[in-house]
GUTI-504516 format. One line per 8 residues: their letters; for each residue z, x, y of C-alpha. Coordinates in Angstrom, 1 decimal, always signed. Last residue first. Example, Ala and Ser with C-alpha at 12.3 -4.5 7.8 and 13.67 -1.06 7.14 Angstrom:
BEGIN
SA) +7.1,+13.7,-1.1  +7.8,+12.3,-4.5
end
This chain:
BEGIN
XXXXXXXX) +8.7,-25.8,+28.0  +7.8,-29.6,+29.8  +10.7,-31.0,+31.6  +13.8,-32.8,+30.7  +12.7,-33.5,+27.3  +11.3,-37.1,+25.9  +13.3,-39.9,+23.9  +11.8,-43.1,+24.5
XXXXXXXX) +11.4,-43.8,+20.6  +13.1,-41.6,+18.6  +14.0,-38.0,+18.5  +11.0,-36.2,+17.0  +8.9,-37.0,+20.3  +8.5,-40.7,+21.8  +4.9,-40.5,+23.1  +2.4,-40.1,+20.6
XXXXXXXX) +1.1,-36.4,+19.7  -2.0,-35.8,+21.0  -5.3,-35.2,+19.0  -7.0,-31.7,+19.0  -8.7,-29.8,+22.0  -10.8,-26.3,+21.9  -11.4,-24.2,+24.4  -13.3,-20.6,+24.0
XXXXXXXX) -11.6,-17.8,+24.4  -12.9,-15.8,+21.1  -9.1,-16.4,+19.8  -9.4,-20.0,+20.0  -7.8,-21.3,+23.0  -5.8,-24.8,+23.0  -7.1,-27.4,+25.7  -4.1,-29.0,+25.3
XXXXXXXX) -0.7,-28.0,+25.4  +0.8,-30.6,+28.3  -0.7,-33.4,+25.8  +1.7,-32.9,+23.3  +0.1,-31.5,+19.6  -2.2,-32.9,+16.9  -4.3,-31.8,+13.8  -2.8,-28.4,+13.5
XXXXXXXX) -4.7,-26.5,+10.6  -5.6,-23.7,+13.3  -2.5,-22.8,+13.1  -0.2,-23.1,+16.5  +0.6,-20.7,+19.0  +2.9,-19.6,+21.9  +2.9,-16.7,+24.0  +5.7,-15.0,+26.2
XXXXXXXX) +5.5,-12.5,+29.1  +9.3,-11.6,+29.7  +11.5,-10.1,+32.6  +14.9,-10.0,+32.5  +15.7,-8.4,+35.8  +18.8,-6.0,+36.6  +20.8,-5.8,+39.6  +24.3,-6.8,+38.9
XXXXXXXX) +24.3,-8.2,+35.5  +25.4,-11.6,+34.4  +22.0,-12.9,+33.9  +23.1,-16.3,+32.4  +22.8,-17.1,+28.5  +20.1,-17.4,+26.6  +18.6,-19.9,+23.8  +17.2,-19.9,+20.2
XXXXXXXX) +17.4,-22.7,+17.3  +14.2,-21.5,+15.1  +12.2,-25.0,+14.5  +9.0,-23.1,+16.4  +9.4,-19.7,+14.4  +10.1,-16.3,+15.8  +7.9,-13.4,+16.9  +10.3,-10.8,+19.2
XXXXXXXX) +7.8,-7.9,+20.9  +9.3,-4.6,+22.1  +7.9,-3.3,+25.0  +10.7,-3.2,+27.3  +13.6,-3.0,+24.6  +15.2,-5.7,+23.3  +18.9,-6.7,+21.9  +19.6,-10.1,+20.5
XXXXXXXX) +22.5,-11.7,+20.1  +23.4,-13.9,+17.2  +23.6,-17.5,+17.3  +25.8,-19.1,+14.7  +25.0,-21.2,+11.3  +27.7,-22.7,+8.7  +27.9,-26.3,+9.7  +24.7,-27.6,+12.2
XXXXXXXX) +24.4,-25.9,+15.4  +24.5,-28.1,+18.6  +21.4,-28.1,+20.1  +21.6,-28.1,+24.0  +19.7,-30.7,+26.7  +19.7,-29.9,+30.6  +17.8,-27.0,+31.2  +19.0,-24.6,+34.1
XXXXXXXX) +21.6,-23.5,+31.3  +25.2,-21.8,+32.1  +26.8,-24.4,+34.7  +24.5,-27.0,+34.0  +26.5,-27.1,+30.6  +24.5,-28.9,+28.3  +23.7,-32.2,+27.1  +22.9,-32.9,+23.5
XXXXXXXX) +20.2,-32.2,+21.5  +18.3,-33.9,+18.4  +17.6,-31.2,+15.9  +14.1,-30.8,+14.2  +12.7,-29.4,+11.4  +15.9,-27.3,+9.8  +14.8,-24.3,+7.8  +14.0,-22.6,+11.1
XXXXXXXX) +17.6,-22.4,+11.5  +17.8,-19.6,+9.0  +18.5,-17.0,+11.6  +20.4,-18.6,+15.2  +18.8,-16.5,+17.8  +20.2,-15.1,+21.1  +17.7,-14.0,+23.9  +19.1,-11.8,+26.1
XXXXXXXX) +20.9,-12.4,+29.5  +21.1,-9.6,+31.3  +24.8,-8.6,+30.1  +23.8,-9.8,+26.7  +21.0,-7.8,+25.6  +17.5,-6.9,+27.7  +15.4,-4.1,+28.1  +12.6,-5.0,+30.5
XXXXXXXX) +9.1,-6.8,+29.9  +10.0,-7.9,+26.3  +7.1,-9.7,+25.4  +8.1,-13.0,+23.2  +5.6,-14.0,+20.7  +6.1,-17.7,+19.7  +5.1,-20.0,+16.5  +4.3,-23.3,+16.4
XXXXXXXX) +4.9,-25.9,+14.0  +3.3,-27.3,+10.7  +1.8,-30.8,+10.5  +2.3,-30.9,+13.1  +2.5,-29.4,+17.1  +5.2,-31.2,+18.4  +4.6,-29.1,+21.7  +7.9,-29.5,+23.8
XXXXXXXX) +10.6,-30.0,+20.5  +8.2,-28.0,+18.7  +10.2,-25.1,+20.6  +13.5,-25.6,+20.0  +17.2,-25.2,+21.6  +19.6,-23.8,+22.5  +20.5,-23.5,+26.0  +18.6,-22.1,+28.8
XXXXXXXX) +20.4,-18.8,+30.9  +21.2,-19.5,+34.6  +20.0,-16.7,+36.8  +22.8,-14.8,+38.5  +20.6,-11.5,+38.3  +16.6,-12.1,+37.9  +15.1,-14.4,+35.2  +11.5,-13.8,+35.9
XXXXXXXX) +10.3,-15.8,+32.9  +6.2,-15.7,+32.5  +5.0,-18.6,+30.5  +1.7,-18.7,+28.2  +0.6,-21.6,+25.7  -1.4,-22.6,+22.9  -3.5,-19.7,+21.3  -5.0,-21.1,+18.5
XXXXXXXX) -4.2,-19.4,+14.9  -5.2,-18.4,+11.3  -2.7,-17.1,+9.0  +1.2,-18.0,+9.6  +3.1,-14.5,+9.5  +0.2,-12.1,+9.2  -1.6,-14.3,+11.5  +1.2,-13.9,+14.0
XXXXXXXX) +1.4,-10.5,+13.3  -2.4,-9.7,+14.4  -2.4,-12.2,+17.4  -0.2,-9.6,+19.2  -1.8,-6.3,+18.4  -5.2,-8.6,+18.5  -4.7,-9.2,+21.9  -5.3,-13.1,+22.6
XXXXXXXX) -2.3,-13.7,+24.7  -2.9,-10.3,+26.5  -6.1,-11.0,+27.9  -5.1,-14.7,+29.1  -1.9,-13.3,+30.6  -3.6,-10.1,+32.4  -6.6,-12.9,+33.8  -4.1,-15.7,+35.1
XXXXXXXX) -2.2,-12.8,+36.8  -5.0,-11.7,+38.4  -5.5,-14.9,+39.8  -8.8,-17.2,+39.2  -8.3,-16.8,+35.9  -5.1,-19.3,+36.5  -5.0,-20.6,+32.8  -3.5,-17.7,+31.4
XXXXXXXX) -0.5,-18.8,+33.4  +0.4,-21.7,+31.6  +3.9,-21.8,+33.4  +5.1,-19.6,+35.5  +8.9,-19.2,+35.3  +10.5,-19.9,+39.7  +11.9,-16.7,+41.1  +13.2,-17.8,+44.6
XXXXXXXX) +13.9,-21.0,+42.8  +15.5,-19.3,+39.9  +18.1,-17.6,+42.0  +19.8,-20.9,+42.9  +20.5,-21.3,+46.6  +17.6,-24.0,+47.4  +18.7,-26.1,+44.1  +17.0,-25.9,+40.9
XXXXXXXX) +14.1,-28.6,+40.0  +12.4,-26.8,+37.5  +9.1,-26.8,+39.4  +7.1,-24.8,+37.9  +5.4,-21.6,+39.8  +2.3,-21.7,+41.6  +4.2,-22.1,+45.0  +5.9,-18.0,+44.1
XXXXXXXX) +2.9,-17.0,+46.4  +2.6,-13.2,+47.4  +6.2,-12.4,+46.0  +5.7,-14.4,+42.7  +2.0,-12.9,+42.5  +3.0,-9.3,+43.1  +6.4,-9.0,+40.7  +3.7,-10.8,+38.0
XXXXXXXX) +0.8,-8.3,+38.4  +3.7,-5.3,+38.9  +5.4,-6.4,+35.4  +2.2,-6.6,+33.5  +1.1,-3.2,+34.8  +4.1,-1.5,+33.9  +4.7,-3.1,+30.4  +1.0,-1.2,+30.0
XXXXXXXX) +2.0,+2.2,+30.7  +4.8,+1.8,+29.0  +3.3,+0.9,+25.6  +3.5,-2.1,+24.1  +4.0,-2.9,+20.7  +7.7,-1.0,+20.7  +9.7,-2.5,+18.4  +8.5,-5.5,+16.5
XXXXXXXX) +11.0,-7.7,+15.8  +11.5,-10.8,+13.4  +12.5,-14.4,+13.6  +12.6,-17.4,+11.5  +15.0,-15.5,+9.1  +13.7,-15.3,+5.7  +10.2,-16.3,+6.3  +10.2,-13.9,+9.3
XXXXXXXX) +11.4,-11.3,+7.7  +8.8,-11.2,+4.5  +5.9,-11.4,+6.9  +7.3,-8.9,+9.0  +7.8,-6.6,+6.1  +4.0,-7.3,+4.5  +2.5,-6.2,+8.1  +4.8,-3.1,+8.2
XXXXXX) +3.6,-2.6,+4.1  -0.6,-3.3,+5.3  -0.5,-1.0,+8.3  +1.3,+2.0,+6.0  -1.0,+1.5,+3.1  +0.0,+0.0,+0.0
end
């Protein structure tokens, strides 16, 4: 077994273990540069084209709003670095490893600067209900990031679950409203990232962050979402998907409602 083949075999093996596996290192420095400078320009040349998460005047997080579906700004040089990088084979090549044959679904750029809330547990095929299978993300570490920055923290062997119905959650840690709480017998672990290193985890995977508690450092991160190919619907915010040439392609929508009965819909689109 070649080298290539045995790390490809290893994340395969982690990820249907755990929901979630790392990959130190895919980017180089040199390129975590560029990404960082492209987003550091656009937010403080226009921050309007980021989502509105409805945060007050004072909070960090509306100086430094996420971007949402970024890739699909080619007019912006942002637009263009997200769109290149979500369909980078280095990237797409793991998550094919992992789940074979994707589309590209969805891009966000997280600024999360010091004093930034954290989001709470939760899911991602809660926001695209991609089925019959699920999504799966690629999360770009942009800077080095544990829990004085606030880090991802992951809950392993949660991806078993499909779906869990949240609760409310502290608006005093999360700038989303609705939490998971963990079924018997699982707990979030922290997670610790370099600048370069790239986390894949699955869409039922229960993950979430806590505040930046630190007194001058960002926690940047570029982070992709896709969903096989075999996906027959998915929430309207998603489509048009991208297949990996770039071309567009659009699949049913999901009815409205979500996993959690009739009526139920998130705060705000992921």
């Amino acid at each position: 077994m070649s080298i290539q083949s045995s790390i490809a075999s290893s994340l395969a093996a982690d990820y249907g273990r755990h929901g979630v596996t790392q990959l130190p290192g895919l980017l180089s420095a040199t390129e975590i540069a560029e990404i960082r400078d492209v987003f550091m320009h656009q937010i403080e040349s226009d921050r309007g084209v980021g989502h509105d998460d409805r945060v007050g005047d004072d909070d960090p997080l509306s100086r430094y709003p996420r971007f949402v579906h970024p890739h699909r700004r080619t007019e912006l040089e942002m637009g263009r670095l997200a769109r290149r990088w979500m369909l980078d084979p280095r990237i797409v090549g793991p998550v094919e490893e992992m789940v074979g044959p994707v589309h590209a679904a969805q891009s966000m750029f997280y600024f999360k600067p010091p004093g930034a809330r954290g989001q709470a547990l939760h899911q991602d095929n809660i926001f695209l209900q991609a089925h019959p299978e699920t999504c799966i993300a690629a999360w770009v570490a942009i800077d080095d990031c544990d829990a004085e920055n606030g880090g991802l923290k992951v809950v392993p062997g949660s991806h078993r679950y499909e779906i869990i119905c949240p609760d409310e959650a502290d608006p005093e840690e999360s700038f989303t409203s609705t939490e998971i709480t963990l079924p018997e017998g699982f707990a979030a672990e922290q997670t610790e990232l370099a600048s370069g290193d790239v986390l894949f985890f699955h869409g039922s995977m229960v993950h979430g962050s806590g505040p930046n508690r630190s007194a001058d450092r960002f926690r940047r991160s570029l982070i992709f979402h896709y969903v096989p190919v075999s996906s027959v619907e998915i929430s309207r915010f998603y489509n048009p998907l991208l297949r990996l040439d770039g071309t567009e392609v659009t699949i049913a929508e999901t009815a409205d409602g979500g996993a959690c009965g009739d009526g139920w819909t998130p705060a705000a689109p992921h």
